[in-house]
C-alpha positions in Angstrom: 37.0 28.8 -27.9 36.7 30.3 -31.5 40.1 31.8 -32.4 41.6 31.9 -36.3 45.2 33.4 -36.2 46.3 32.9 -40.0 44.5 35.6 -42.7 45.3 37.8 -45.4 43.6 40.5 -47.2 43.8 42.4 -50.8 47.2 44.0 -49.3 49.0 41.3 -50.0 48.4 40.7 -53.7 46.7 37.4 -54.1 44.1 37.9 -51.7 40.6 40.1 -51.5 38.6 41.8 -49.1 40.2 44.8 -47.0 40.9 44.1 -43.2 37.4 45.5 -41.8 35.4 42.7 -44.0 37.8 40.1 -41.9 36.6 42.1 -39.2 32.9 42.1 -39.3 33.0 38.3 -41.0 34.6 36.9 -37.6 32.1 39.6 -35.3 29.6 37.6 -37.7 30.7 33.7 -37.3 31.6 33.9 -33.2 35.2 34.6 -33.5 37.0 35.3 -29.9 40.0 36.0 -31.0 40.7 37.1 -34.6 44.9 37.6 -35.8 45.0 39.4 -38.4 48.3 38.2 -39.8 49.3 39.2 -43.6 52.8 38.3 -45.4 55.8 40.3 -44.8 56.8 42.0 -47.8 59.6 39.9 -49.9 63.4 41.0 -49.4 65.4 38.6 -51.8 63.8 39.4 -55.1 63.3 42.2 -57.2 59.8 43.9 -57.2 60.4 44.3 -60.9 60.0 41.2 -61.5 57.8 39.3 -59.2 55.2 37.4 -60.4 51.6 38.8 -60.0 50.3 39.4 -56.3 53.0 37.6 -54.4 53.7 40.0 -51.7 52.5 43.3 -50.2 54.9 46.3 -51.3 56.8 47.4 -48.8 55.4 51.1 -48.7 51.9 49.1 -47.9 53.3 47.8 -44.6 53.0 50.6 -42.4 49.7 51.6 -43.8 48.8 47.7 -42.6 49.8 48.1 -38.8 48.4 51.3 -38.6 44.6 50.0 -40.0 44.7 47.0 -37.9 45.6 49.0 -34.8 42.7 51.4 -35.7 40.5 48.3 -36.0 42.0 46.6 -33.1 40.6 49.9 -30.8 37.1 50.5 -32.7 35.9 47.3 -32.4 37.4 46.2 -28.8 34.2 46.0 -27.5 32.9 43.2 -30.0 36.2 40.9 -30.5 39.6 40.5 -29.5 41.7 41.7 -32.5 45.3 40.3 -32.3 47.9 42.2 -35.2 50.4 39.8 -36.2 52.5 39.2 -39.3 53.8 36.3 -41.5 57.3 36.5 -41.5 59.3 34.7 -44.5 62.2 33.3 -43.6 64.8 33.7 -46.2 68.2 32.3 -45.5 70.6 35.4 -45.9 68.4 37.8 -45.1 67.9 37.7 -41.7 69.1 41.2 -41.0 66.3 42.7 -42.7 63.4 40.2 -41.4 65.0 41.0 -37.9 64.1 44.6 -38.8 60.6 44.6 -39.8 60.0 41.5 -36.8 61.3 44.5 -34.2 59.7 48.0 -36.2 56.6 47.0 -35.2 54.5 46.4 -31.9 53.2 43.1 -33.2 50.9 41.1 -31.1 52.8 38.1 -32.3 55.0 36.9 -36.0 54.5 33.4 -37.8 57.4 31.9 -39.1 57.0 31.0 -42.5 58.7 29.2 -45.3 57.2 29.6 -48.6 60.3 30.3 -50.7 63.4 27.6 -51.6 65.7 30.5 -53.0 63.4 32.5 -55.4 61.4 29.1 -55.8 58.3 30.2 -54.0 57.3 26.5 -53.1 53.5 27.3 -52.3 52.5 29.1 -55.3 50.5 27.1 -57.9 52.4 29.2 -61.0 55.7 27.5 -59.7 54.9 23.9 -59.9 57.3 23.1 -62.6 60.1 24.1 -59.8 59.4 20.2 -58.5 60.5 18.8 -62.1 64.2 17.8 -62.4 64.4 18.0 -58.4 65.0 15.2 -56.2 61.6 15.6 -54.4 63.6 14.3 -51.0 65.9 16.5 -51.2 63.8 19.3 -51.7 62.2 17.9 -48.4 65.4 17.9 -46.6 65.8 22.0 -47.9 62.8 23.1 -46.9 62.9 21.8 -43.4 66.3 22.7 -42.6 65.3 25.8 -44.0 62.1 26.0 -41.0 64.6 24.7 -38.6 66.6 28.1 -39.6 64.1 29.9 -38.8 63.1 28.7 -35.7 66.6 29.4 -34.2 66.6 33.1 -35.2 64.5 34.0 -32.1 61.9 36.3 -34.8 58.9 34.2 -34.2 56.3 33.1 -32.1 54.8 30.1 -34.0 55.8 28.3 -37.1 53.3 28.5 -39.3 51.9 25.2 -41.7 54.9 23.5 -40.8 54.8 20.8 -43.4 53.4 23.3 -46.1 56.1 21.4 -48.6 53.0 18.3 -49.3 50.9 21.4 -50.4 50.6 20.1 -54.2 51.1 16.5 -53.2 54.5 16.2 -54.5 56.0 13.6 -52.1 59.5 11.6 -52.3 58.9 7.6 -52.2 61.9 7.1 -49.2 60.1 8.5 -45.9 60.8 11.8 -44.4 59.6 11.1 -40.8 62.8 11.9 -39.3 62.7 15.2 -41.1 59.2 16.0 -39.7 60.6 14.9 -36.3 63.9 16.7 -36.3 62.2 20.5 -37.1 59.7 19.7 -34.5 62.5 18.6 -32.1 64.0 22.7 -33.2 60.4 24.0 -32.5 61.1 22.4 -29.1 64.1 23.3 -28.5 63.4 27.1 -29.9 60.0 27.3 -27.5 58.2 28.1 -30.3 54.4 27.0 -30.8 53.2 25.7 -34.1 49.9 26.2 -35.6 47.3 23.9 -37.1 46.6 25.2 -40.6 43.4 23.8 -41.7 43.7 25.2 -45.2 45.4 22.3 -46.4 42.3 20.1 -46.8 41.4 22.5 -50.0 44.7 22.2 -51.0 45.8 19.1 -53.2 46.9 17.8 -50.6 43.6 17.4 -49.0 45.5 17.2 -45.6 45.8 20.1 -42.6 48.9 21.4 -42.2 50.8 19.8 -40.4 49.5 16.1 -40.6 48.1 14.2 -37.6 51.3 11.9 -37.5 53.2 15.5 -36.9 50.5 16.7 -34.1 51.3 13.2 -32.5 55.0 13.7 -32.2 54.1 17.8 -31.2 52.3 16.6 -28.1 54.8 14.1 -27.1 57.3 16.8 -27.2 54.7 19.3 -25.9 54.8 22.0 -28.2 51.8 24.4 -28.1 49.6 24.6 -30.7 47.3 27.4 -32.2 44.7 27.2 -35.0 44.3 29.3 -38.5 42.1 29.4 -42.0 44.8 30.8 -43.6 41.8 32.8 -45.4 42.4 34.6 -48.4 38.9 36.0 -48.9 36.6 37.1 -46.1 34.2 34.4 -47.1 36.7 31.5 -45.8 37.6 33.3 -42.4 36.9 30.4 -40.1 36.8 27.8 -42.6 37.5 24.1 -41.5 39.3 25.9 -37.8 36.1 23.6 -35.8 37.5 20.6 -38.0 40.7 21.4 -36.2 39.6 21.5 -33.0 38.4 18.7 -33.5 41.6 16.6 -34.6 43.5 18.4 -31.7 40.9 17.2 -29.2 41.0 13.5 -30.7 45.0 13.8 -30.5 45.1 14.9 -27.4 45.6 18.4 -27.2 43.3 20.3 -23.9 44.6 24.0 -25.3 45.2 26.5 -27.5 48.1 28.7 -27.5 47.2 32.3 -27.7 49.3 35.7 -28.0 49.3 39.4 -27.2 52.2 41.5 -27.1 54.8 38.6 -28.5 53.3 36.7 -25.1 52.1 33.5 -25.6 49.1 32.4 -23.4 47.8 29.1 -23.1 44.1 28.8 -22.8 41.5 25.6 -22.6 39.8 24.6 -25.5 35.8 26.3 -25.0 37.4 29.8 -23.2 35.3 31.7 -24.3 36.5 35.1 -22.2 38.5 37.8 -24.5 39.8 39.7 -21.8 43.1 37.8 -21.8 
C-alpha cells in the first residue's frame, strides 16, 4: 500500500509547488492514499517579525481547505485525497490551536513540535539556538513539550516524533527514557505516530523516529503511519518504500490510515481506496 501523509506546498512559505502538482506527482508515482497536510499558521509570534517563509498567513488557511476539498472531489476517481493539517503545538496557546483543530472538517491533524518558545528547533537559520544550551535539557523540553501535546486530545498522530536529532545535535548522557516516556503518552493518549522518512536527508541521516523508538512503539502497540514530509513536488514519495521497509523488518503488519479524524488500520500491500 502506497500512502504519504506528511507534505507541504508554496502556502506555507518555505516550500514550492501548489497543491495540484502534489496531486498529479502522487496520480504519477502509485500513490493510494495522498494527505495533503501543510503547517498551521503560527500563533505565538509576531508576523512582523518572522523569519522568511516559516508559516502560512493565516488569511491563506481557509483558501488551503477550500483547494484541497476541491481537489479531494475532482480527482476521486484517480486517488484517495486525505486533507489534514500540521498542528504546532505551542505551550500556552492551546486555546487558539483548539480553534483552528475544530474550524475545520479535517480528515485528520499531526501533532507537531517544531518550536521551544520562539526557538523554532527545526529550522536550519536557528542553529545557533543549540549554543550555550544544555543539549539534554533541551531534550527533556522538547519531549515534555510532545507529551503536552499529546494529552490535549487535538491530534491524530504525532508527527517525526524525535525531530529534536534533526541537526545532529545530541547530549553525551542517554535520553532513552525520554524517548520511552512520550511514547508511553502516545499510548496512553491513543494517538498513532508516523514514520517520517525525511530525516535520512537531514543531518541526521536517520528517519524520524529511529528504529530503537519503532521497537519500543510496537511493544507498546502504537499505530504507525508513513510521510515524505515533501517540500517540493519532486520529493512526494521520497524514501516512504524505505519505510516500509524498516516497519516490515521491525515488525509492524499495518499502516494506520484516517478519514474524517477516524483512524483505520490497514495491511501493508492494501491496495483498495475505497476505505
Amino acid at each position: 500500500m502506497r500512502i504519504d501523509y506528511h507534505t507541504h506546498h508554496v502556502r506555507c512559505g518555505h516550500a514550492s509547488g501548489e497543491l495540484e502538482e502534489y496531486v498529479k506527482k502522487g496520480i504519477e508515482i502509485g500513490l493510494v492514499q495522498l494527505g495533503l497536510s501543510d503547517h498551521m499558521p503560527l500563533l505565538h509570534v509576531d508576523p512582523a517579525t518572522y523569519l522568511p517563509g516559516m508559516a502560512m498567513p493565516m488569511e491563506e488557511l481557509p483558501k488551503y481547505v477550500e483547494e484541497a476539498f476541491r481537489l479531494q472531489e475532482k480527482y476521486k476517481d484517480r486517488i484517495d485525497i486525505r486533507v489534514g493539517l500540521e498542528g504546532d503545538y505551542i505551550e500556552g496557546y492551546e486555546s487558539e490551536i483548539e480553534r483552528i483543530v475544530r474550524a475545520y472538517p479535517w480528515d485528520y491533524v499531526i501533532g507537531s513540535v517544531h518550536f521551544l518558545g520562539e526557538w523554532d528547533i527545526t529550522d536550519y537559520r536557528q542553529t545557533d539556538g543549540w549554543k550555550d544550551r544544555d543539549a539534554y535539557e533541551v531534550y527533556r523540553q522538547y519531549y515534555d513539550a510532545v507529551a503536552k501535546a499529546c494529552r490535549t486530545g487535538f491530534y491524530d498522530y504525532i508527527g517525526h516524533i524525535d525531530v529534536i536529532k534533526r541537526f545532529g545535535f545530541k547530549p553525551e548522557r542517554s535520553v532513552e527514557h525520554l524517548e520511552r516516556e512520550v511514547l508511553e503518552a502516545v499510548k496512553a493518549a491513543d494517538l498513532a505516530i508516523e514514520l517520517n522518512a525525511s530525516g535520512l536527508r537531514m543531518p541526521v541521516e536517520e528517519m524520524f523516529p529511529s528504529r530503537r523508538m519503532l521497537e519500543y512503539a510496537l511493544e507498546l502497540g502504537i499505530p504507525v503511519t508513513v510521510g515524505s514530509d515533501a517540500h517540493q513536488p519532486e520529493r512526494l514519495g521520497q524514501y516512504v518504500d524505505e519505510a516500509v521497509a524498516l516497519l516490515k523488518n521491525v515488525g509492524f503488519n499495518d499502516l494506520a490510515t484516517f478519514k474524517g479524524r477516524k483512524r483505520t488500520m490497514l495491511p501493508i500491500g492494501f491496495a483498495n481506496f475505497d476505505v
